[in-house]
N, C-alpha and C positions, 0 to 999 in steps of 0.2 A: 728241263726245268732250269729257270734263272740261278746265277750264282745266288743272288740276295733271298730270294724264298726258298733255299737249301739255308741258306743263313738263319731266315727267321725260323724255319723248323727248328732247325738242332737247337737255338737258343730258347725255344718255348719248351720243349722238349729239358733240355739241361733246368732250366729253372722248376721245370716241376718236380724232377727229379730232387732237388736242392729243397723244395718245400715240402716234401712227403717225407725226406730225412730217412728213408730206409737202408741208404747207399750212404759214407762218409760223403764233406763234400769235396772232399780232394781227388777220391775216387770218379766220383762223378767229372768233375773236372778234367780229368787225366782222360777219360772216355770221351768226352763232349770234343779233347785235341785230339787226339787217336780219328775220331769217326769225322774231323774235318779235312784230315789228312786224306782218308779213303775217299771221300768226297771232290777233290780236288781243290779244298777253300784254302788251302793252307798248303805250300811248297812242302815238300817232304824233307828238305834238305834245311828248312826254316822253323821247322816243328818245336822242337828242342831250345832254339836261343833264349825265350822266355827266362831257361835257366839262370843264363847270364845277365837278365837286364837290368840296369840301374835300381831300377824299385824293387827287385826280389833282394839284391846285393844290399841294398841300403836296410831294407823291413830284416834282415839277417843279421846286418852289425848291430842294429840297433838291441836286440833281443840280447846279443851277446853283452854290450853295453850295461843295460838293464839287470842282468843278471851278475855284472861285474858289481854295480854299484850296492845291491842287496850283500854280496858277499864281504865286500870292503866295508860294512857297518852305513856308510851314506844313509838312507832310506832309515834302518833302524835308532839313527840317533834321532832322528826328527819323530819318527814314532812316539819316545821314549817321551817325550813334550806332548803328545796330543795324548796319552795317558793322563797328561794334570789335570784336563779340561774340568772335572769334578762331576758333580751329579744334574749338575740342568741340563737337560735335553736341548734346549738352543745352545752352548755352549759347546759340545759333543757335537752335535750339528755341522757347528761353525770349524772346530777343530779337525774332522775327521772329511770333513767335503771339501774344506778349504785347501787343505793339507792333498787329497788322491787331486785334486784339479792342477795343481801347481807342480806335483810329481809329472801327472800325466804330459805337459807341457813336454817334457825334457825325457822323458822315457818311453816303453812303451805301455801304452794304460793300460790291459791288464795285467803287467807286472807291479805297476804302480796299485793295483786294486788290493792283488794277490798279497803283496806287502801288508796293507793296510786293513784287511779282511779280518784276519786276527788279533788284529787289536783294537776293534771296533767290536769284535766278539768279547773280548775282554771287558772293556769299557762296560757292556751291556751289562755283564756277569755281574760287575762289582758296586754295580750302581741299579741293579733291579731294574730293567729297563729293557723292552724286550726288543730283539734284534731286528725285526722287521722295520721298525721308524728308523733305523739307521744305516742297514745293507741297502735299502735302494737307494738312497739318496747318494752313498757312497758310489755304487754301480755306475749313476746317468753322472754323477760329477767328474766320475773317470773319464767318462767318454765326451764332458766338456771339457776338459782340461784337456786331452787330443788335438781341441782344432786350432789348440793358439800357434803350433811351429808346425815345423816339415816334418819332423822323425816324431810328434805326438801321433799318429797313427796311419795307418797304409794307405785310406784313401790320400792323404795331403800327397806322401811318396808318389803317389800313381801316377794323379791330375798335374804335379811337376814335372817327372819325367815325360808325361802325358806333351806338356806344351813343349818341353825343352822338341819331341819331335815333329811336332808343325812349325814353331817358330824358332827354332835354335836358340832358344833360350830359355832355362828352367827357372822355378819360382825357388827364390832363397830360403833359407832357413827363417827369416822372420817377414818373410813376406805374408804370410798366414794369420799374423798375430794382431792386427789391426780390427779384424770382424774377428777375429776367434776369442779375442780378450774379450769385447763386447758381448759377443752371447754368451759368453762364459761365463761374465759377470752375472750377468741379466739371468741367466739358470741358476747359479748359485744362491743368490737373492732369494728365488723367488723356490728355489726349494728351499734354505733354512728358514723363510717367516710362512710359508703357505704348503708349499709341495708334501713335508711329509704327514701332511697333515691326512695326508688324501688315500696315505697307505693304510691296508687292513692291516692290527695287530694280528696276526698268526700264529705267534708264538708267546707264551706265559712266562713272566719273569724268572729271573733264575737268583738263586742263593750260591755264595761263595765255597760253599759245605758240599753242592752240590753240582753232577755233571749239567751244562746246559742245554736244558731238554727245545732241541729248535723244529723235532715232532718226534711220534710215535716211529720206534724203530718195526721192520719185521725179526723179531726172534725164534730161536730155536729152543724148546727147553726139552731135555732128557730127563725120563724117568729111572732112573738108579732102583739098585734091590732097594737100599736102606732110604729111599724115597718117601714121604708121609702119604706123597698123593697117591702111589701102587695103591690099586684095588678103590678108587674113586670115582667116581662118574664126576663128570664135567659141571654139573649141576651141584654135585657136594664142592667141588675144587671151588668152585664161585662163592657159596656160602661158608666156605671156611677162610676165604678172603675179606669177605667183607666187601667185595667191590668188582663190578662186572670188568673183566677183562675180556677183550674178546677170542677167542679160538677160532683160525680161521678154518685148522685141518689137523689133523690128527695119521701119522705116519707110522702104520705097523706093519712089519716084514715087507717095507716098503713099497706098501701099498697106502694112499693114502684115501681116508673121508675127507668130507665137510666136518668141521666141526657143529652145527644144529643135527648132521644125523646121525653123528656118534653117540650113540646111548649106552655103551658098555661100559666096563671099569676098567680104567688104568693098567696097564701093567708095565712091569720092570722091562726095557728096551724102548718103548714106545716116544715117539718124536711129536712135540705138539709145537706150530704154526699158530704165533700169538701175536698181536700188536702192543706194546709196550713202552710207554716209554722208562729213565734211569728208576724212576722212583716205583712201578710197579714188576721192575726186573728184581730187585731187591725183594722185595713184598714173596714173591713167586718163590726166589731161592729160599726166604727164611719158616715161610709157613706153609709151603709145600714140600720143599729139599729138594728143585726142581733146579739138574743143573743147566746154565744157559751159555750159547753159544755154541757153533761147532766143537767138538771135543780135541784135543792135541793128535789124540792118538789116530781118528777119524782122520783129522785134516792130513794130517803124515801119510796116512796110508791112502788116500784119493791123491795127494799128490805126486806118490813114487807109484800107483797107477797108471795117473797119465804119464809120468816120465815113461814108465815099463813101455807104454804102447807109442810115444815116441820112438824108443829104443829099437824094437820091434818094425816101426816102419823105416828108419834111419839105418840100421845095422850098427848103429854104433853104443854103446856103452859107459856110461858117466860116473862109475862107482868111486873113483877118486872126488868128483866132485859133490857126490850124497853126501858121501863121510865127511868131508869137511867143513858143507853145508849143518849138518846134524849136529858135529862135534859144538858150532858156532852156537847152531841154537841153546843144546844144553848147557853152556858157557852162560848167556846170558839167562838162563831157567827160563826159555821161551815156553814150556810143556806147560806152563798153567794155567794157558788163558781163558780154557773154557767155563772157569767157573764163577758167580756173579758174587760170590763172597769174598774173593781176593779183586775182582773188580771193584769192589765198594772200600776193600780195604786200601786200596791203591788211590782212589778219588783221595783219602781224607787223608793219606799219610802215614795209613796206622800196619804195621806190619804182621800185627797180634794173629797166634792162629787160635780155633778150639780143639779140644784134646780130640772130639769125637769124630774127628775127620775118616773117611773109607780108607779102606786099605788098598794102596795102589802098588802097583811094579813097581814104583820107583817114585821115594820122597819127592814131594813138592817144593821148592823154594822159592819164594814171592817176592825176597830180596833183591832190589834191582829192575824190579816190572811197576811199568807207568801205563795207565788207559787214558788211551787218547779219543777224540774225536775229531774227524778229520774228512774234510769234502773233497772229492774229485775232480778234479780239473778236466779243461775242455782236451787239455793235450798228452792227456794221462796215458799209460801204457799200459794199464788195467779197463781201459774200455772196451765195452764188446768180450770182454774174456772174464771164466772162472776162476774161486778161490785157488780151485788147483792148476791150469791152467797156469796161473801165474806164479803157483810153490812160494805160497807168501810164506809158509813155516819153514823150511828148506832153506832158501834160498835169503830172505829177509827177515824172519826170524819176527813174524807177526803172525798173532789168532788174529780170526774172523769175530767179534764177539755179534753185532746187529747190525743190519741195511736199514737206514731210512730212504725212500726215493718220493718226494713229492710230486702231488698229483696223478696218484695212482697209489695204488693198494697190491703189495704184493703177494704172491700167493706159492711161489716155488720155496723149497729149499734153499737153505744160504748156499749149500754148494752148488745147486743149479743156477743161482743168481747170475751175468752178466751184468756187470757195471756199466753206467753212464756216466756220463756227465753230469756233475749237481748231485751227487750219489753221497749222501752221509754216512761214514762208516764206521760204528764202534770198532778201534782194534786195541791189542795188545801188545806189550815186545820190552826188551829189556833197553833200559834207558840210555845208554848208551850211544845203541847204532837206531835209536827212534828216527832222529830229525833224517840221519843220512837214509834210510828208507823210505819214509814219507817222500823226501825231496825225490826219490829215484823214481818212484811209484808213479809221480806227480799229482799227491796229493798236498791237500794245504791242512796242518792242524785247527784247530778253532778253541778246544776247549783248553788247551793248555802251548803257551808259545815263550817260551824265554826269549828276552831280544838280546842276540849277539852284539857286542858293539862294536868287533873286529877290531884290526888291528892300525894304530893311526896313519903308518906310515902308509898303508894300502889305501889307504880311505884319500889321502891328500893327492897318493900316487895317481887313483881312479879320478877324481876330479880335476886334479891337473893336466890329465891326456886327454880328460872330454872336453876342455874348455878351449885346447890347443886345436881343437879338428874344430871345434865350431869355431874359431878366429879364421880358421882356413877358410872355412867357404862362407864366411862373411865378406871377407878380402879377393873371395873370387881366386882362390889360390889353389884350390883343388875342387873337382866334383863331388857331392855331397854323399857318393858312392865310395868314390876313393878316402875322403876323409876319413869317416865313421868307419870303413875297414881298417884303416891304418889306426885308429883309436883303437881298435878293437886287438886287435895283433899285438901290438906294445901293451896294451895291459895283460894280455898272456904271458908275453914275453918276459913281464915285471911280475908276476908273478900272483895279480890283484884277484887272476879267475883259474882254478885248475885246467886243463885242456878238458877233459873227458865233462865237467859242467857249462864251459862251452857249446860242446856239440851238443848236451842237453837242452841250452837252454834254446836254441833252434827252433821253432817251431814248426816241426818239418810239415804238416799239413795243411799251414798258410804258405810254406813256402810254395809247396808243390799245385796250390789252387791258385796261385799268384803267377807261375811260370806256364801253365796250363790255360789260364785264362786270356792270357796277353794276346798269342796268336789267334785264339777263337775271336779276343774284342777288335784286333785288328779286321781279321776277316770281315766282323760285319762293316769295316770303313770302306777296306777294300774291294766288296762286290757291291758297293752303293744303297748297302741297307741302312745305314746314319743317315744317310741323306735325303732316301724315302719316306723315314720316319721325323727327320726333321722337314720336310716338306708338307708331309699331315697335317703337323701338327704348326705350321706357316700358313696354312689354307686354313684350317679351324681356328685361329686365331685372326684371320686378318684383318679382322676391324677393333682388336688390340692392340692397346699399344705395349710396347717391347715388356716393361714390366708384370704383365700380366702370362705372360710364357714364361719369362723369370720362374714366377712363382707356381705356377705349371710344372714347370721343369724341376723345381725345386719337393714339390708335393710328388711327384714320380719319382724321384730318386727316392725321399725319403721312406716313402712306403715298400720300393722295392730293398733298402736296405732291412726290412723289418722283417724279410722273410729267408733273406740270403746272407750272404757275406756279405759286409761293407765294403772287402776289397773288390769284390766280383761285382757289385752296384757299381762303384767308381768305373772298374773298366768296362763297363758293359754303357753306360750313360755318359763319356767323357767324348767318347765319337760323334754323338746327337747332339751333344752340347756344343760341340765344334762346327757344325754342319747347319743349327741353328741361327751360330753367331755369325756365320757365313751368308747366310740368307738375309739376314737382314742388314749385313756390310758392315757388323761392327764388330767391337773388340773381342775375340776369342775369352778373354779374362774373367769378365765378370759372367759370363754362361761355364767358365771351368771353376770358382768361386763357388757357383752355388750347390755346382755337383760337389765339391772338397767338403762340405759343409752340412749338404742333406745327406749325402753319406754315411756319414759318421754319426747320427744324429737316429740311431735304431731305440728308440723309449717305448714302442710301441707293446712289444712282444719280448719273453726270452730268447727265441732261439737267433734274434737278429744280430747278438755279438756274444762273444765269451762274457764280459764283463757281465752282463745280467743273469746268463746263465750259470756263474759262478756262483752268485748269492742267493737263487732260487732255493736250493735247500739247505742252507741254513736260515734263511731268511723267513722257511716257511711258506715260500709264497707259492700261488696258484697262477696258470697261466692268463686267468681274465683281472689279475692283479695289477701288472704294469701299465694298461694303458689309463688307470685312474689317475696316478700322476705322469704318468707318459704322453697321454693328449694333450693335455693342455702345455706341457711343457716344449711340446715341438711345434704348437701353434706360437709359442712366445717366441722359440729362435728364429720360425719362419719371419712373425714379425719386426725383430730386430737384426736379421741376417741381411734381408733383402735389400734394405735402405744404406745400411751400412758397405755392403757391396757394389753399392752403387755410385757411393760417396766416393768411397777408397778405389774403388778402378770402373771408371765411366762409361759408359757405352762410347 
């Protein structure tokens, strides 16, 4: 069998793997170079360099960069101004789009997003304004604000490196920004007067007094001895609410029903499976005595469980680190999270208790505990894994209080839950070590964000070293690999980023589909599949003329970025683009333009980048959500990309 049709296998094969989503995609990736290697598409001794290449080095510092400038306060003082914006929704619009487009230029967008996420959740809170009209818009502005420089996003990195190795010559830092300012513009426009016009509200306004309900969480609620609801049927619990809630299941001696075919009464231990959102979690605690969330005690003991059977299969023993763990927790009175009346009392400030509280092992202190709500990130280290699993009480000194995951209805246990991506999580934890947990977790808060404003002298230090490396390879004085690391290095060094949030802020599962990808997208140059593909696609076009495969070309990238990585569209269509512009004896540029651009350019769908899938559930939205204002808005760039590219680098 031909090299090229082992080529186009694996790659049909990798990308469906990549849209069915059951495999990470970095794993997938890491497979796709493994099985090219056994194949013989890929030297065995060439396998690996990926690691090394200019675009995974550069998409690296950058991140580190990025995470430098949020630390140094940079990003938060600019925040702290698109707070004034006041209550007009064009105004918020303009502040909050305008604002992630013009980070994203200079950072990496979704760092830039992540920043600005919660305080666009803010904005909504205090101005009754529901978050759906403002997460997406923020999302796609992110990922305009991407195409104006080289380090706004990984495809730009790629398609430079991409050309610097056919033509020994890479695209600069603002070689990008000519069509990327234009469509930027032109997206931004026409999301703040029309675009968000086109989003579903999802989600119902919210009061200052109150958490911001962005949907119905799945809860847990225990029946206690001194419970009102013991001895109720499901049917009385309803009528002594006032108000259908629904019961999805009912869990006793852990065994559970449906909640429609539970017809017995209540008893004291029993686990009910509820949809809820903040305002009928309350409702439950106060006129049922219905406690909510996993319990402290519960959660502690599932997760020295799973340590035990670690333990057990490792042979090793961690007792020094329970107790210290433990000790932390009880320091900050993490033990009370499970209950929805210290959750309520925590939303409004008030630390009031009642006299009639149960009698427990051991006093409760509320003093110190804040409820957060808080979405999960695409790079989170709680994906795929449980509350215990992860010893959020243990180890980070968080209850579980409720999961919300849109677009779907969950029906496990919170402890059985595995977290995603876009995954809302009511939690708990003593105020202190909140933010430095959240950030380890890699989750993002929403309902509650103080904005640091760091320290001056870190803030001027961070800007002064980024400004130094982009002078450098402005001036052609260094590769734009070597700069951005050396910015990267001296701000450790200075003191702007700790080491240990450095290496977090890494995105280790772009880095490793970026270094995995490189030799597979070589491969297909190498066994003459670009070339076949761009020969098809010369024959079915030939009585077009060149701009009409442009935009061809351009409509293939863009759709194949709507199902994959951006980065993995870029390297996967940067060989055909080249192969293309070969074919018809012109300039390599404006065919590696259009891939830089339909790349990046994923409006369609959530799973096509982090950035949209970060705002999905808080945003409330559905998956048939994005392309309402996601069509039309990639019909606009196509529109204004093509000519502009054409202008700015000629055939």
């Amino acid at each position: 069998m031909a090299d090229h049709t082992l080529v186009f296998i694996l790659l049909g094969l990798t990308l469906a793997a990549f849209v069915w989503g059951r495999f990470r995609f970095d794993l997938v990736a890491l497979a796709a170079l493994l099985a090219s290697v056994m194949l013989g598409l890929v030297p065995g001794d060439e396998a690996f360099l990926g690691f090394g290449h200019p675009a995974v080095i550069t998409v690296a510092a950058v991140l580190v960069l990025s995470r430098g400038f949020e630390r140094s306060g940079v990003v938060d003082l600019i925040a702290e101004q698109v707070l004034k914006a006041g209550d007009r929704l064009l105004l918020q619009l303009v502040a909050l789009t305008g604002t992630v487009v013009v980070l994203s230029g200079f950072m990496n967008n979704v760092g830039a997003l992540a920043l600005l996420l919660p305080v666009a959740m803010r904005l909504a809170r205090e101005h009754n304004t529901s978050p759906s009209l403002l997460l997406m818009p923020l999302a796609f502005g992110s990922l305009l604000g991407g195409l104006m420089t080289l380090i706004g996003t990984p495809p730009n990195i790629i398609i430079s490196s991409y050309r610097g190795s056919i033509t020994g010559e890479t695209f600069g830092m603002f070689h990008f920004f000519p069509v990327g300012a234009a469509v930027a513009l032109a997206g931004f426009v026409f999301i703040v007067l029309l675009g968000w016009r086109l989003v579903p509200q999802r989600a119902g306004s919210a009061s200052t007094e109150a958490m911001f309900d962005t949907a119905n969480y799945l809860v847990e609620l225990k029946v206690g001895e001194e419970s009102k609801a013991a001895g109720w049927t499901l049917r009385e619990l309803q009528r002594e609410l006032e108000e259908t809630i629904p019961v999805l299941a009912v869990v006793r001696d852990d065994k559970r029903r449906a909640g429609h075919e539970f017809l017995g009464a209540l008893r004291s231990g029993d686990i009910l499976l509820v949809e809820a959102g903040p305002d009928e979690m309350q409702l439950l605690e106060d006129k049922a005595g219905l406690a909510l969330g996993l319990g402290p005690e519960e959660q502690e003991a599932l997760e020295n469980e799973v340590l035990a059977e670690q333990e057990a299969a490792t042979g090793v023993v961690r007792h020094d680190e329970i107790t210290s763990h433990r000790s932390a927790s009880a320091e900050e009175g993490s033990e009370v999270a499970g209950s929805g009346e210290t959750a309520q009392k925590n939303k409004n400030g008030k630390g009031d208790r009642k006299g009639n509280e149960k009698t427990e092992k051991k006093p409760t202190d509320t003093e110190g505990l804040e409820l957060v709500e808080a979405v999960v990130r695409n790079d989170s280290m709680m994906i795929n894994r449980t509350v215990a699993q992860l010893r959020l009480q243990n180890q980070y000194g968080l209850h579980l209080i409720a999961v919300a995951r849109d677009g779907g209805r969950l029906r496990q246990r919170l402890r059985e839950i595995r977290f995603r991506a876009g995954d809302v999580l009511l939690l708990q934890g003593g105020e202190s070590n909140l933010s430095d947990s959240l950030a380890t977790l890699g989750c993002l808060p929403l309902a509650r964000r103080n904005l640091p404003l760091g320290q001056p002298r870190m803030l001027l230090v961070s800007i002064l070293v980024f400004a130094l490396a982009i002078v450098a390879m402005l001036m052609d004085l260094l590769p734009a690999a070597v700069a951005l690391s050396g910015a990267a290095l001296v701000s450790l060094l200075m003191g702007v980023l700790p080491l240990r949030e450095a290496y977090q802020s890494v995105d280790g599962p772009v880095i490793v589909l970026l270094a995995a990808m490189i030799p597979v997208g070589q491969a297909l140059e190498t066994s003459g599949g670009a070339t076949l593909v761009a020969e098809a696609l010369l024959t079915a076009g030939e009585q077009w003329p060149v701009i009409a495969l442009l935009v061809g070309l351009f409509l293939i990238s863009m759709l194949l970025s709507n199902v994959i990585n951006n980065a993995a569209a870029a390297l996967l269509m940067a060989p055909i683009a080249a192969s293309l512009a070969q074919g018809f004896g012109a300039s390599v540029d404006p065919f590696l333009m259009v891939v830089a651009v339909s790349a990046s350019c994923a409006f369609l769908t959530p799973i096509g980048h982090q950035s949209n899938t970060l705002v999905m559930g808080p945003g409330g939205y559905r998956f048939s959500d994005y392309w309402r204002m996601g069509l039309p808005l990639s019909l606009l760039v196509l529109a204004v990309a093509i000519p502009m590219i054409l202008l700015v680098w000629p055939l």
